[in-house]
N, C-alpha and C positions, 0 to 999 in steps of 0.2 A: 897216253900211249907209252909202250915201253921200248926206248930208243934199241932194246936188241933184238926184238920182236921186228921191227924196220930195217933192222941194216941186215939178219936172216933171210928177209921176203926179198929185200934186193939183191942178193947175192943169188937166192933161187930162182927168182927172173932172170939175171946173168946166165945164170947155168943157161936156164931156156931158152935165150936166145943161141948161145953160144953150140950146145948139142943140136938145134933148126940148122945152123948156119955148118956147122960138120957136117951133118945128112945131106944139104945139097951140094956141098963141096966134093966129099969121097966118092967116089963110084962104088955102086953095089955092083955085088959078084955077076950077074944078070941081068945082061940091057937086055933094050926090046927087041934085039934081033936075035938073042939066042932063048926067047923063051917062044915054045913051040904051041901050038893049038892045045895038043893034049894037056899040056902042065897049066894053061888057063884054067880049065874043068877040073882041076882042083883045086880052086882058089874057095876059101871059105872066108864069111863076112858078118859082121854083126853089128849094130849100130843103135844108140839110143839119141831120141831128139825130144827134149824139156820144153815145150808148149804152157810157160808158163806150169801150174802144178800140174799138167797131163803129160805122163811119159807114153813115147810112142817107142816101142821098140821094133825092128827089123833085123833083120838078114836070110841068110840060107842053110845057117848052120846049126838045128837044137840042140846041141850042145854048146857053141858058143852064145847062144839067145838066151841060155840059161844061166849062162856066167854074168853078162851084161843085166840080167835081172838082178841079179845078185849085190853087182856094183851099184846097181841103179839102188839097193835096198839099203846099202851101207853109206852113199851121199847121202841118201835124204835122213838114214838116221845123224849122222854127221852134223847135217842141217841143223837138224831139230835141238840136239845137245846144244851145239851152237848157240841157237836163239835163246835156250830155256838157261845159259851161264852166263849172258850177257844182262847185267844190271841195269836198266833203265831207272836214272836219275829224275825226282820228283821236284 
């Protein structure tokens, strides 16, 4: 392994936790009691869930469903790069 390759991914963990733990600490602009019924009904969503190799993608939004496809298109080439540059030793 290449010790800057490790001491990168734990700094980028750090970040992660450190921007999680900012998001519930700050208040966003709009709690729950100033957002009103109408401002819910525009709330758009989109979600992909990995079943093992079957993507299941959801939401309500085709335009957002199309981007998440998208993403879903660029991990799994990501994947694949991945596996096909890693040399397995005989």
């Amino acid at each position: 392994m290449k010790p800057m390759l490790i001491f990168l991914g734990t700094i980028l963990i750090f970040i992660g936790f450190f921007v999680v733990t900012l998001g519930m600490i700050l208040p966003s602009e709009k709690t729950e009691k100033n957002i009103h019924e109408e401002d819910k009904k525009d709330i758009q969503y989109s979600g992909i869930v990995m079943i093992g190799p079957i993507p299941i993608v959801f939401g309500n939004s085709p335009g957002l469903m199309i981007l998440s496809v998208l993403i879903l298109l660029a991990m799994i080439l990501w994947v694949f790069l991945f596996y096909m540059s890693v040399k397995i030793p005989k």
